[in-house]
Structure formats: C-alpha cells, structure tokens
PDB file of N, CA, C and O in Angstrom:
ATOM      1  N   UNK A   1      22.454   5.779   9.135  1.00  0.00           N
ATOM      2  CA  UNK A   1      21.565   4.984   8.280  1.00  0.00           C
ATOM      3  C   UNK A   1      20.238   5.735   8.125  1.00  0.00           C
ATOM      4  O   UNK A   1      19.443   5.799   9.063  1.00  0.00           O
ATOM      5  N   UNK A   2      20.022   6.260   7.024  1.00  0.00           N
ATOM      6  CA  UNK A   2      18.861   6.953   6.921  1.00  0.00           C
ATOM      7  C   UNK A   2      17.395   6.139   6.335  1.00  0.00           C
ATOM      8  O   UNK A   2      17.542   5.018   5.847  1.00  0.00           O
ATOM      9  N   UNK A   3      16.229   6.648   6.394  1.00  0.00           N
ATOM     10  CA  UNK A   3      15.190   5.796   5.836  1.00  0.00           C
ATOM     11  C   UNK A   3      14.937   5.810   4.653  1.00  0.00           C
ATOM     12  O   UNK A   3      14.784   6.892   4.086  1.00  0.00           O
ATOM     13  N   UNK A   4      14.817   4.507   3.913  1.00  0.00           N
ATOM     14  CA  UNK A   4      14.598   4.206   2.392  1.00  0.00           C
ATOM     15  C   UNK A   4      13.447   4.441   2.053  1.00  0.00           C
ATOM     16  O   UNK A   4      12.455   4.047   2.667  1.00  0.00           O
ATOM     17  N   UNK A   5      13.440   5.226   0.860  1.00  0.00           N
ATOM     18  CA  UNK A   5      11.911   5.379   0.370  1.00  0.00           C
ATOM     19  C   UNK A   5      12.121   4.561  -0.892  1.00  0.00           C
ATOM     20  O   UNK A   5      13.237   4.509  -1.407  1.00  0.00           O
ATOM     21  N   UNK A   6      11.341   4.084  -1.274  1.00  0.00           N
ATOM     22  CA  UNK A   6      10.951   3.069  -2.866  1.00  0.00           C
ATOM     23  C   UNK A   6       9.894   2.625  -2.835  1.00  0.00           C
ATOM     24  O   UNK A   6       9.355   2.362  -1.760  1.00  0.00           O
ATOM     25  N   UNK A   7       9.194   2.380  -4.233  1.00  0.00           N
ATOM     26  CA  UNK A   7       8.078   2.427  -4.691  1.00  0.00           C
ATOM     27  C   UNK A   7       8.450   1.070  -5.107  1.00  0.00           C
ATOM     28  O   UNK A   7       9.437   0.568  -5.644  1.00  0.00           O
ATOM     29  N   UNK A   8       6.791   0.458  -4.474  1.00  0.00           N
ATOM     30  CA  UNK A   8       6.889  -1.243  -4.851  1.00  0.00           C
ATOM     31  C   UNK A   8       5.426  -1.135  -5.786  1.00  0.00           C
ATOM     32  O   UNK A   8       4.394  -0.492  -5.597  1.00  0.00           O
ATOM     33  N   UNK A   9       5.763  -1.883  -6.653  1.00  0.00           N
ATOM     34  CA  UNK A   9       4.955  -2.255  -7.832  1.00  0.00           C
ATOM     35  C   UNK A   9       4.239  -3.619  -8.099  1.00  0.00           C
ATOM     36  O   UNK A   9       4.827  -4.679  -8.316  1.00  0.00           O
ATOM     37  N   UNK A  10       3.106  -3.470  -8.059  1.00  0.00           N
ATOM     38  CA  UNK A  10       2.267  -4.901  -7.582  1.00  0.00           C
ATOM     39  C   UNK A  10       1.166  -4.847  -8.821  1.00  0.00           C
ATOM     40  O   UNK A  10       0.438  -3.856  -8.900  1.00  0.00           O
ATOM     41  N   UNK A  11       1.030  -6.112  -9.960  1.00  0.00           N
ATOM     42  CA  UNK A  11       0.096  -6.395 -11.002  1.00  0.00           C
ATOM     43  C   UNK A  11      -0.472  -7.347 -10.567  1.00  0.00           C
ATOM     44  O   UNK A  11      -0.444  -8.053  -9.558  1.00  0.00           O
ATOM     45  N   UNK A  12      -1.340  -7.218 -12.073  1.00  0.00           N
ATOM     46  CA  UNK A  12      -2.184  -8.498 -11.638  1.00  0.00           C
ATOM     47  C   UNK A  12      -1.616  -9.776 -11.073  1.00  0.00           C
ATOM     48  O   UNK A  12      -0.422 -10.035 -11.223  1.00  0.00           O
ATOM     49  N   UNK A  13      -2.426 -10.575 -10.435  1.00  0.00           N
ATOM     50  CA  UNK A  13      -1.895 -11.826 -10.052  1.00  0.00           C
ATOM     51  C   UNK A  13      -0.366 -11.829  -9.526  1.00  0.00           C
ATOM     52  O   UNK A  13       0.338 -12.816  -9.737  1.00  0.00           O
ATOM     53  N   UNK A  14       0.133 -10.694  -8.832  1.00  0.00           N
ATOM     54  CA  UNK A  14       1.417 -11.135  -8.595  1.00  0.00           C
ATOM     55  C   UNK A  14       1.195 -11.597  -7.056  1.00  0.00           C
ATOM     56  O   UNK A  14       0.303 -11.161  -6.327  1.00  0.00           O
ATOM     57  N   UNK A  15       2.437 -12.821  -6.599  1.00  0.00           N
ATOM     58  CA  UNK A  15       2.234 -13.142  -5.650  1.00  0.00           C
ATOM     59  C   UNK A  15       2.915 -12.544  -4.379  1.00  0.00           C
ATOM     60  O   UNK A  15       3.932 -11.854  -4.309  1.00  0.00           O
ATOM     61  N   UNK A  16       2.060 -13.006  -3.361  1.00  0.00           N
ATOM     62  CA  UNK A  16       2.878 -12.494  -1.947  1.00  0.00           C
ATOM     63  C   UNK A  16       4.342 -12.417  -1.905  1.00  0.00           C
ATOM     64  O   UNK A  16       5.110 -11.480  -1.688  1.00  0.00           O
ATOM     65  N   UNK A  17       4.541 -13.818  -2.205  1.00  0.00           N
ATOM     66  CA  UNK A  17       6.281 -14.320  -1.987  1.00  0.00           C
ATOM     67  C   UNK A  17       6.889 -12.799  -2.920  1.00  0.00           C
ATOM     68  O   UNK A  17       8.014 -12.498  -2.523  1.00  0.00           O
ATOM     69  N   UNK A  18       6.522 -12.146  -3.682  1.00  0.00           N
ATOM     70  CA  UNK A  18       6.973 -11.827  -4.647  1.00  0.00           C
ATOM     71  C   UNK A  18       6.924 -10.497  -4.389  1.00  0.00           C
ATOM     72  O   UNK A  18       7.784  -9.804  -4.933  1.00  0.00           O
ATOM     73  N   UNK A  19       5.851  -9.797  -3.450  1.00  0.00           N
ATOM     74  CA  UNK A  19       5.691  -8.806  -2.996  1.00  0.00           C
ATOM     75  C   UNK A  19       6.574  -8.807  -2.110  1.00  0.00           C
ATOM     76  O   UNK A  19       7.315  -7.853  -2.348  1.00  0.00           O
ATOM     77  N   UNK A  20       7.155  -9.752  -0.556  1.00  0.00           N
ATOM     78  CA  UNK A  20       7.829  -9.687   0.013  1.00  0.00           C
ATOM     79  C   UNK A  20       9.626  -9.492  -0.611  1.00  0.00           C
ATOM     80  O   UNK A  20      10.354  -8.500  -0.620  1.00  0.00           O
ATOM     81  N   UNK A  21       9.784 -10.449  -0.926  1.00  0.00           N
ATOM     82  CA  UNK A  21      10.968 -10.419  -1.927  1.00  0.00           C
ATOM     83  C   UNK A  21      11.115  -8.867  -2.302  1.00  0.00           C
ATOM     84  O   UNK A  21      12.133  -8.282  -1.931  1.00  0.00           O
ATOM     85  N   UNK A  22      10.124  -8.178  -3.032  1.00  0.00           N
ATOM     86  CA  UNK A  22      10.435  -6.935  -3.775  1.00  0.00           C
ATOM     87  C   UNK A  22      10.973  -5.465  -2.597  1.00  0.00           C
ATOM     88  O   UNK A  22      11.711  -4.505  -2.816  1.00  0.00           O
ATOM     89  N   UNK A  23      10.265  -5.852  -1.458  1.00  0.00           N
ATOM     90  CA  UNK A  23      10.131  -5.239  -0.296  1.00  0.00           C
ATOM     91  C   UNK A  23      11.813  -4.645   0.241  1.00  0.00           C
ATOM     92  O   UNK A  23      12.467  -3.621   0.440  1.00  0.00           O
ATOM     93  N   UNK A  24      11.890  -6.412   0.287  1.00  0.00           N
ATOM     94  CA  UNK A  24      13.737  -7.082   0.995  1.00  0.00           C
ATOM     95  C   UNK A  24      14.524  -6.494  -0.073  1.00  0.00           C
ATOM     96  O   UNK A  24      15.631  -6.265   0.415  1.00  0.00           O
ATOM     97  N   UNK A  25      14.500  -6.158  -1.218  1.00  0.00           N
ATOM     98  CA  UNK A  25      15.252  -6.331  -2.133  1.00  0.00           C
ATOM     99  C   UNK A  25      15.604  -4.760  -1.993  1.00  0.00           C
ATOM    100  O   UNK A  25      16.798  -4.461  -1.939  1.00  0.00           O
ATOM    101  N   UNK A  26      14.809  -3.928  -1.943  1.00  0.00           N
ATOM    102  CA  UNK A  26      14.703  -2.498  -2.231  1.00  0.00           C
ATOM    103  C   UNK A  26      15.066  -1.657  -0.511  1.00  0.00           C
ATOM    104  O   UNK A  26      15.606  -0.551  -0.469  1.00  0.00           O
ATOM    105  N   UNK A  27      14.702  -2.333   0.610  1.00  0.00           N
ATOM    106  CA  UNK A  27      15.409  -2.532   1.614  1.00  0.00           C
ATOM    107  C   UNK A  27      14.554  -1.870   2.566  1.00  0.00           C
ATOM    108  O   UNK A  27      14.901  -1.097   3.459  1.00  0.00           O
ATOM    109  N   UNK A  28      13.005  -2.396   2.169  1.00  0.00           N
ATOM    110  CA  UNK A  28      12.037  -1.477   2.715  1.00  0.00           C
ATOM    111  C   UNK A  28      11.906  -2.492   4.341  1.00  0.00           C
ATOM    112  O   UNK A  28      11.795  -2.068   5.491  1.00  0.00           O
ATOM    113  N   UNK A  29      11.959  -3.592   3.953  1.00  0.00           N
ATOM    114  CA  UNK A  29      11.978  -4.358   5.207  1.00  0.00           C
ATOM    115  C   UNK A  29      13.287  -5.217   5.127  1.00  0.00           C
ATOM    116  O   UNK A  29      14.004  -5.413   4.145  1.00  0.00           O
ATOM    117  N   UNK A  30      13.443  -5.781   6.690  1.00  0.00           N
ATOM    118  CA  UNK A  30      14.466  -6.456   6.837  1.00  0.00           C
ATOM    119  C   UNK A  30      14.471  -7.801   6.028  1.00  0.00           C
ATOM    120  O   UNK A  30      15.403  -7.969   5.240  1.00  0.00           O
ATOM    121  N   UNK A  31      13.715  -8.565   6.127  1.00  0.00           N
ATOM    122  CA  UNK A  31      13.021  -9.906   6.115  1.00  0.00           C
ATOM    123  C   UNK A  31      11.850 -10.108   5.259  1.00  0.00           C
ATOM    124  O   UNK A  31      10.776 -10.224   5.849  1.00  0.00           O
ATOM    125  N   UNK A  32      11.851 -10.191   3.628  1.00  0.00           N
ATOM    126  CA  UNK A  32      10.426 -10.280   2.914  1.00  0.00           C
ATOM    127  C   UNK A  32       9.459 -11.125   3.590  1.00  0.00           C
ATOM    128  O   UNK A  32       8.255 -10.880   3.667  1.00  0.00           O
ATOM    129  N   UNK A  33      10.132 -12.267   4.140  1.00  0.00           N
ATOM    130  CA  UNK A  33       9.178 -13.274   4.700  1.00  0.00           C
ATOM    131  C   UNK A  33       7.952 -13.130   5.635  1.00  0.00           C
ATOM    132  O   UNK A  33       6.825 -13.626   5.630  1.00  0.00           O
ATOM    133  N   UNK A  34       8.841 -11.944   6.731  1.00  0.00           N
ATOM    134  CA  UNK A  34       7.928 -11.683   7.646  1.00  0.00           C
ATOM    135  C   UNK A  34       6.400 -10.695   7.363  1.00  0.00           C
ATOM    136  O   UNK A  34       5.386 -10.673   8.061  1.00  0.00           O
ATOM    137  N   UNK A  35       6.740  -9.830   5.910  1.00  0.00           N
ATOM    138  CA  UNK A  35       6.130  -9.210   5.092  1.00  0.00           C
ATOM    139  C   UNK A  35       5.245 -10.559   4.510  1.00  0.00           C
ATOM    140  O   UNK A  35       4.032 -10.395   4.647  1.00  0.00           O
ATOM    141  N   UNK A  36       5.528 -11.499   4.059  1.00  0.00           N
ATOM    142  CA  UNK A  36       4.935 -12.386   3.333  1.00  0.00           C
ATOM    143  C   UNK A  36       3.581 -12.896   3.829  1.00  0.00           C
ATOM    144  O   UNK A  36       2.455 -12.699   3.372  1.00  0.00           O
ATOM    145  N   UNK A  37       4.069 -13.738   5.089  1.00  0.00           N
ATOM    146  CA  UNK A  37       3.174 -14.259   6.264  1.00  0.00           C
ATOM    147  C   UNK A  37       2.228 -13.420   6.781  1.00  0.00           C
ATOM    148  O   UNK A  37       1.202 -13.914   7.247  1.00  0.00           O
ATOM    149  N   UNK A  38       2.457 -11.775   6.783  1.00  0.00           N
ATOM    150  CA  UNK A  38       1.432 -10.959   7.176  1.00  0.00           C
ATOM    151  C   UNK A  38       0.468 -10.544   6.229  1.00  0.00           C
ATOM    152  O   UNK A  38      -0.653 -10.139   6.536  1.00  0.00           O
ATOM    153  N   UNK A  39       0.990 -10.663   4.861  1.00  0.00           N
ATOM    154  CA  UNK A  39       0.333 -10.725   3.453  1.00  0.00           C
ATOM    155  C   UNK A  39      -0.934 -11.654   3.621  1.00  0.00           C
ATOM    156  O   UNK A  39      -2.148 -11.601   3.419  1.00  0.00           O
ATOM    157  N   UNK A  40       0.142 -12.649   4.163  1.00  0.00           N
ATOM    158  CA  UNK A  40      -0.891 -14.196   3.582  1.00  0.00           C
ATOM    159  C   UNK A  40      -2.617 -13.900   4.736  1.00  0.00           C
ATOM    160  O   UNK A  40      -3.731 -14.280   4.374  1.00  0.00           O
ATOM    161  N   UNK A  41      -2.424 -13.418   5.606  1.00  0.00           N
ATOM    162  CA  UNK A  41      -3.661 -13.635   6.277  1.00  0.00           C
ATOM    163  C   UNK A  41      -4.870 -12.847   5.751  1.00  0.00           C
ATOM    164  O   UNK A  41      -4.700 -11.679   5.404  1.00  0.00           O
ATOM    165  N   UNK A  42      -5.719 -13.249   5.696  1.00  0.00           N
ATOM    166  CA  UNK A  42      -7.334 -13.049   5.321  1.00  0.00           C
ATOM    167  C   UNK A  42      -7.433 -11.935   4.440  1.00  0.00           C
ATOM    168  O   UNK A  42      -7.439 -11.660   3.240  1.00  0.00           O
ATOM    169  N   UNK A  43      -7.519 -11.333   5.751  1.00  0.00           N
ATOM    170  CA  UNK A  43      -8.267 -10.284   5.701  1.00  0.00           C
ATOM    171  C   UNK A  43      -7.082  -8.953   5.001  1.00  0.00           C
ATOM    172  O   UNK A  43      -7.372  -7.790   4.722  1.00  0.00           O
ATOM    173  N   UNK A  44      -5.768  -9.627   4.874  1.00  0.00           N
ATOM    174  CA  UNK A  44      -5.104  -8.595   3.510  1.00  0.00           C
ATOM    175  C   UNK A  44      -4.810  -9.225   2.644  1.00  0.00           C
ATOM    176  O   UNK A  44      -4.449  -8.440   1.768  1.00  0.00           O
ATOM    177  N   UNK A  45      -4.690 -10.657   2.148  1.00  0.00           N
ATOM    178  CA  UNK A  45      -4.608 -11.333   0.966  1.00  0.00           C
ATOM    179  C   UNK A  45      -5.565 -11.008  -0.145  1.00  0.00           C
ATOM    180  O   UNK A  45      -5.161 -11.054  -1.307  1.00  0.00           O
ATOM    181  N   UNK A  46      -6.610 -10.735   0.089  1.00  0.00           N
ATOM    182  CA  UNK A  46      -7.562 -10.443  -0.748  1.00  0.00           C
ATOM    183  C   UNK A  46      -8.260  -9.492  -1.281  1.00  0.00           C
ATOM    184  O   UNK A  46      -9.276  -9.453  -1.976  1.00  0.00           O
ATOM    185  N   UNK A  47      -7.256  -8.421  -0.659  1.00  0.00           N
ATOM    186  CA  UNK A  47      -7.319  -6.767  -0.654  1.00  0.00           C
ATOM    187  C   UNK A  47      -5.724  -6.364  -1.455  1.00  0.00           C
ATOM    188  O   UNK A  47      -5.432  -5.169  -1.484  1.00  0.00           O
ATOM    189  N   UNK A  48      -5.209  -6.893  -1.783  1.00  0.00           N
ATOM    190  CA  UNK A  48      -4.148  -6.403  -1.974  1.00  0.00           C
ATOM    191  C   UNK A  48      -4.596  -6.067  -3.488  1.00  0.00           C
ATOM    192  O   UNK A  48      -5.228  -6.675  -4.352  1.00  0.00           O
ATOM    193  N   UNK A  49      -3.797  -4.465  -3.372  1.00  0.00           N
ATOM    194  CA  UNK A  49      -4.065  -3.498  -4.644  1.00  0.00           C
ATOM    195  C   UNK A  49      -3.096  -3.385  -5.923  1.00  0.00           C
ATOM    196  O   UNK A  49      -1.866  -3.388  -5.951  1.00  0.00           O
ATOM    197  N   UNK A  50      -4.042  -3.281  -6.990  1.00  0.00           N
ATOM    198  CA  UNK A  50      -2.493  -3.092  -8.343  1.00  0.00           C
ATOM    199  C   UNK A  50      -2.394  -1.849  -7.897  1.00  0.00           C
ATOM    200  O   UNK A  50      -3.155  -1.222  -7.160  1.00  0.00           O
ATOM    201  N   UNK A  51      -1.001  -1.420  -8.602  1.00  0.00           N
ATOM    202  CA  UNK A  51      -0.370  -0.107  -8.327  1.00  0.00           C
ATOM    203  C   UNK A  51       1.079  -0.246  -7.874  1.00  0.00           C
ATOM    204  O   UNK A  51       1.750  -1.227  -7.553  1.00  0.00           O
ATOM    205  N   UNK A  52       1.404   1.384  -7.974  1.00  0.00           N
ATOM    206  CA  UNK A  52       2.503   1.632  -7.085  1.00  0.00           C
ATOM    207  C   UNK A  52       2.824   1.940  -5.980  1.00  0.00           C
ATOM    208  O   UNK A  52       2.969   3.144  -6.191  1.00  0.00           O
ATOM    209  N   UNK A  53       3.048   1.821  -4.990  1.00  0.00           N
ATOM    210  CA  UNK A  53       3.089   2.270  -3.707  1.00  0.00           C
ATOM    211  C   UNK A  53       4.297   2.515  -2.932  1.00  0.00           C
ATOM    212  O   UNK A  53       5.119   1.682  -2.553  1.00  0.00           O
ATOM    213  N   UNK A  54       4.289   4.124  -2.698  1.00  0.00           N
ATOM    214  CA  UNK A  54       5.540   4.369  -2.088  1.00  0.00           C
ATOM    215  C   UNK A  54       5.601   3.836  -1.006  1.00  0.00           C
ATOM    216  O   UNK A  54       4.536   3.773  -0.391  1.00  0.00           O
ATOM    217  N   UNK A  55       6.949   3.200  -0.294  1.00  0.00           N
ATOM    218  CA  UNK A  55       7.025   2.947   0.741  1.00  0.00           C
ATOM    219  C   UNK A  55       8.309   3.205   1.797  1.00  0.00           C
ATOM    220  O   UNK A  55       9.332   3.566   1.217  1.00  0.00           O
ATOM    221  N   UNK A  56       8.385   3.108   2.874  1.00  0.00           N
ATOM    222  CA  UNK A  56       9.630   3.645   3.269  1.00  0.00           C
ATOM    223  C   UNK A  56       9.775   2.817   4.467  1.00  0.00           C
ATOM    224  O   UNK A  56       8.787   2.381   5.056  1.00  0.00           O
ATOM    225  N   UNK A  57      11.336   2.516   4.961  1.00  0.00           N
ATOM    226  CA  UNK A  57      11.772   1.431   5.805  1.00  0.00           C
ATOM    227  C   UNK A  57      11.419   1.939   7.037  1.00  0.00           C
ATOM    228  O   UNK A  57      12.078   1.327   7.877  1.00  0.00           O
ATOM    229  N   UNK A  58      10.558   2.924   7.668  1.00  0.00           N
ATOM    230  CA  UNK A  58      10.596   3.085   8.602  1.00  0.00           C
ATOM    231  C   UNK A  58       8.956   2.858   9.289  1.00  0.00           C
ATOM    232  O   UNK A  58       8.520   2.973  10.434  1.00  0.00           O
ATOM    233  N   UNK A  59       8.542   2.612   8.419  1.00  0.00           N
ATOM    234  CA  UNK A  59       6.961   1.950   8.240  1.00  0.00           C
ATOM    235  C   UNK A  59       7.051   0.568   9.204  1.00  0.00           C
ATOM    236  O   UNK A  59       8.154   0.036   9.328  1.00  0.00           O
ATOM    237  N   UNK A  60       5.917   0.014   9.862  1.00  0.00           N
ATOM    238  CA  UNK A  60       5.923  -1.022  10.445  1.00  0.00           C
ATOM    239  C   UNK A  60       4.945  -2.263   9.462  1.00  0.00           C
ATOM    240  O   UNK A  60       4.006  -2.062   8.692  1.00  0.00           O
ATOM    241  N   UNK A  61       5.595  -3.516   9.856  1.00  0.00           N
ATOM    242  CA  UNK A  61       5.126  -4.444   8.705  1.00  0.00           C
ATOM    243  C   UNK A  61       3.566  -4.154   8.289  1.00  0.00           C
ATOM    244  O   UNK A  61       3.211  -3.969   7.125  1.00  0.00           O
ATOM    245  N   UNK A  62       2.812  -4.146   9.269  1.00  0.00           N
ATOM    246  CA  UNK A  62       1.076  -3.416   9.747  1.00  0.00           C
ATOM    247  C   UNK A  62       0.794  -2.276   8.746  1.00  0.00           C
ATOM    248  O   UNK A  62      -0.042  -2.081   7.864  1.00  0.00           O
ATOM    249  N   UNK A  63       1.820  -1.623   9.245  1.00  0.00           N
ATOM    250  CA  UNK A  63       1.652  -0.134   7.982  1.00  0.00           C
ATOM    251  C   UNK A  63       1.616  -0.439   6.298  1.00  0.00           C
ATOM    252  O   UNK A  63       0.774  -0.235   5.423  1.00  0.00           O
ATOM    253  N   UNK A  64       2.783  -0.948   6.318  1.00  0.00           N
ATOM    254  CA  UNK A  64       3.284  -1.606   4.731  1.00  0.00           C
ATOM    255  C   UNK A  64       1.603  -2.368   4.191  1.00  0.00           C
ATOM    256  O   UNK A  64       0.859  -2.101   3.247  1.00  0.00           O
ATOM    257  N   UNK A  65       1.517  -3.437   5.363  1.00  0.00           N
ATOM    258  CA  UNK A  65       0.188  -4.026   4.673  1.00  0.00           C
ATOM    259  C   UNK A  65      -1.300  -3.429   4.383  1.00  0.00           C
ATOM    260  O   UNK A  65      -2.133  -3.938   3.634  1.00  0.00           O
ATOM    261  N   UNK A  66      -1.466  -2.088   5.239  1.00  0.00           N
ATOM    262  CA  UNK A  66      -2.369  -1.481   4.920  1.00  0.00           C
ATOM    263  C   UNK A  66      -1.976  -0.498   3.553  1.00  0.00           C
ATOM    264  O   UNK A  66      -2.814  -0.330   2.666  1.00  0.00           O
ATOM    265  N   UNK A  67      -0.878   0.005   3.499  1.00  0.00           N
ATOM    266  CA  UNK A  67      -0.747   0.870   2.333  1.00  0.00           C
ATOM    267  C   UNK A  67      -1.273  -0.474   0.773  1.00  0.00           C
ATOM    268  O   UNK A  67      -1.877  -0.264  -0.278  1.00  0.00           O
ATOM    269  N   UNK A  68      -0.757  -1.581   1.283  1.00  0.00           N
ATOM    270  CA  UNK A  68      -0.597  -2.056  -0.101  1.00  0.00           C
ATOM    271  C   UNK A  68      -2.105  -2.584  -0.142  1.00  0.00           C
ATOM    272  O   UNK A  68      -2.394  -2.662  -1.336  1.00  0.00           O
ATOM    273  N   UNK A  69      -3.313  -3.025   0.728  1.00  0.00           N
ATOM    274  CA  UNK A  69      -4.383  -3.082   0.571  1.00  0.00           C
ATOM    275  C   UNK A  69      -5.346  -2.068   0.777  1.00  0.00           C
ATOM    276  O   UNK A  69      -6.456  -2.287   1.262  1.00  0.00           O
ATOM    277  N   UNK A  70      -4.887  -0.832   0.371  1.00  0.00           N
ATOM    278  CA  UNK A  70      -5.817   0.145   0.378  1.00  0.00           C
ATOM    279  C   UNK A  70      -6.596   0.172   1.725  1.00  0.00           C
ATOM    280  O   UNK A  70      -7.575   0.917   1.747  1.00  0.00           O
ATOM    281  N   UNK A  71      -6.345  -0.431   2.692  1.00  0.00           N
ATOM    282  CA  UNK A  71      -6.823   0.150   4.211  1.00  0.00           C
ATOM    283  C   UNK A  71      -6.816   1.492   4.890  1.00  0.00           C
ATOM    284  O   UNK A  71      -5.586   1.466   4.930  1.00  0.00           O
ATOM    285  N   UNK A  72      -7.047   2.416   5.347  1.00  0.00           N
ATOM    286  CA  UNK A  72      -6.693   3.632   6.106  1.00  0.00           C
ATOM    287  C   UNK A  72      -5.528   3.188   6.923  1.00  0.00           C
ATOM    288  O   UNK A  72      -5.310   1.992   7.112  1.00  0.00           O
ATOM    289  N   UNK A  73      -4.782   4.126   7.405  1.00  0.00           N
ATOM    290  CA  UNK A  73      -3.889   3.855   8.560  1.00  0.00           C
ATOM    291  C   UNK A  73      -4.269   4.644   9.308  1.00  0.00           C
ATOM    292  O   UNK A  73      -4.680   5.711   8.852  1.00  0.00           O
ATOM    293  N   UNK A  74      -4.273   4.431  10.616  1.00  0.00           N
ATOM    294  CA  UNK A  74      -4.848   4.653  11.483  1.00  0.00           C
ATOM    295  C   UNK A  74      -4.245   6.780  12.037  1.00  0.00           C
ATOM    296  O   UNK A  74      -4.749   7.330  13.016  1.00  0.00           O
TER     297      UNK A  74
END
C-alpha cells in the first residue's frame, strides 16, 4: 500500500464537512470526520485557505490542517 498524493481544492465559502469528505474520498485520510472536527476548532476554522493543496496520506491530521490554513509545519 503505497502513499496517496492528491490535491484538495478548497473555494470560497466551502465547508469543513466538505473539506473532510473531499479528503476521505481521494483517500488522503481514513475518516473525513476526524479531519472535520479538527477543522472545526478556532484557531483553524478561520484560517482555512482558497487554493489547491497537495496532500498525501501519510501526513498526520495536524499536518493536513496546517497545510490547508497556511500555518508553518513545524
């Protein structure tokens, strides 16, 4: 089983649920939900960036949420 790379695509006003979903779908995470719920808190709900963003299944949910709010990773 090798690691998935895909590019998730996020516009205006799109929602969490929808970001997670896109995540699960493409097989970047197991579980959009758990992606969702980490979305939803504060301090990345309101950072979350338009764009494309490559991502790959071997990323941790933490990682995923900083790529998609323009955070540094550590």
């Amino acid at each position: 089983s090798g690691v998935v790379e895909a590019t998730i695509y996020i516009y205006e006003n799109v929602s969490i649920y929808t970001i997670g979903q896109q995540a699960e779908d493409l097989g970047i995470v197991a579980n959009g939900r758990e992606l969702e719920l980490y979305l939803s808190k504060p301090e990345f709900a309101r950072s979350i960036q338009k764009g494309a963003f490559d991502l790959r299944s071997d990323m941790t949910i933490e990682e995923i949420a900083q790529v998609l709010t323009g955070q540094p990773t550590e």
